[in-house]
N, C-alpha and C positions, 0 to 999 in steps of 0.2 A: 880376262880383260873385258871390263863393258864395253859394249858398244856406243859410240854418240847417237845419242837420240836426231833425225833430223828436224829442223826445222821446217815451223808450222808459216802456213802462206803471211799469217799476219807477222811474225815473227820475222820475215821476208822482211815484209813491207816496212817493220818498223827500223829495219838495221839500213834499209835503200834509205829512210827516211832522216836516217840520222846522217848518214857520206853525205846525202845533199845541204842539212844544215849545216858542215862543216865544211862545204865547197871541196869537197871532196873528189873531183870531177872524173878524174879517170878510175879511181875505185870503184866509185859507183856507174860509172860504165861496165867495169869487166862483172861486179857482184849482177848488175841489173839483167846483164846478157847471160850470167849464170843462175837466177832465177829464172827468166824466160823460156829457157831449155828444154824447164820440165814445169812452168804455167803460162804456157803461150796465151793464153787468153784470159791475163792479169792485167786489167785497164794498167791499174798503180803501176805495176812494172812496165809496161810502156812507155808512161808517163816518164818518170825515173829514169828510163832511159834517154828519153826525149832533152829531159833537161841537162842529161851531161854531155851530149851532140848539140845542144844548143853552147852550152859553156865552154866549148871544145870547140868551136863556131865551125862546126858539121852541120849545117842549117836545112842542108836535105835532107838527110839522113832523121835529122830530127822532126820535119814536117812527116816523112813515114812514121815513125813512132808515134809522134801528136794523134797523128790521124788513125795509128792502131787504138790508142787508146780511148778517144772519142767512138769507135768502131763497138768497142766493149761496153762504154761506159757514155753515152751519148747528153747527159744531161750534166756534165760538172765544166763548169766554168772556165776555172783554169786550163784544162786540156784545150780549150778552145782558144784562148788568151794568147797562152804558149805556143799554141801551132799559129795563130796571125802573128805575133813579132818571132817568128822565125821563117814566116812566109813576108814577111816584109823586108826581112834582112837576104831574102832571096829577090827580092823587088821584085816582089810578087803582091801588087798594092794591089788590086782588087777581089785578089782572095786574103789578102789579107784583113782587111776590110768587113768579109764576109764573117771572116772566125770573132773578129773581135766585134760584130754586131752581136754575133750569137752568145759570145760570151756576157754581154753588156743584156740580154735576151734573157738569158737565165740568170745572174746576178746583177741588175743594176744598182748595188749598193755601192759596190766595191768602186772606191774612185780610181783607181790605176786602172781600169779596165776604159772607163768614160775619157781620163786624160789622153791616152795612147791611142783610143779611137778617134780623138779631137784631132790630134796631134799629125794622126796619118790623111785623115781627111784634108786636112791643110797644107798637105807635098803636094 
């Protein structure tokens, strides 16, 4: 009988990638905490996990992921995005604030990142 080949980190990433397009929420929670296991120090799986604690409105739990993943991975945008509107929904506005400047810091193209900072500045 062959053996299953295991899956490669990208191959990870791309299967977290697809439960999240398909709002997959608590799938990709239990695969994200089953990659994590064994690459604790996977920004992407962080992330991924971040967004199905976010969708799950675990919004703490999710600002600790946000924040492992930014910890890894300190220069992508959305990690930073996602941990302010999940530290906002913790009304936690002045760290939120902060994420969503940095976000806005590293991608100022992206308008969702410029509206939602508009928008929180304005509460």
């Amino acid at each position: 009988m062959a053996r299953k080949a295991r899956k490669t980190v990208e191959e990870w990433v791309e299967e977290l990638e697809d439960l999240h397009n398909q709002s997959e929420w608590q799938l990709l929670h239990n695969e994200a905490r089953n990659f994590l296991s064994t690459n604790s120090n996977n920004a992407m799986g962080h992330y991924y996990l971040g967004k199905a604690l976010f969708n799950q409105k675990e919004f703490i739990k999710a600002v600790i992921e946000f924040n492992n993943a930014i910890s890894f991975e300190g220069e992508n945008a959305d990690f930073y995005y996602w941990c302010g509107l999940a530290k906002a929904k913790n009304k936690e506005l002045e760290g939120a604030l902060a994420n969503l400047n940095d976000a806005v810091r590293i991608n100022s193209k992206k308008k969702e990142y410029l509206v939602d900072r508009g928008i929180l500045l304005h509460q």
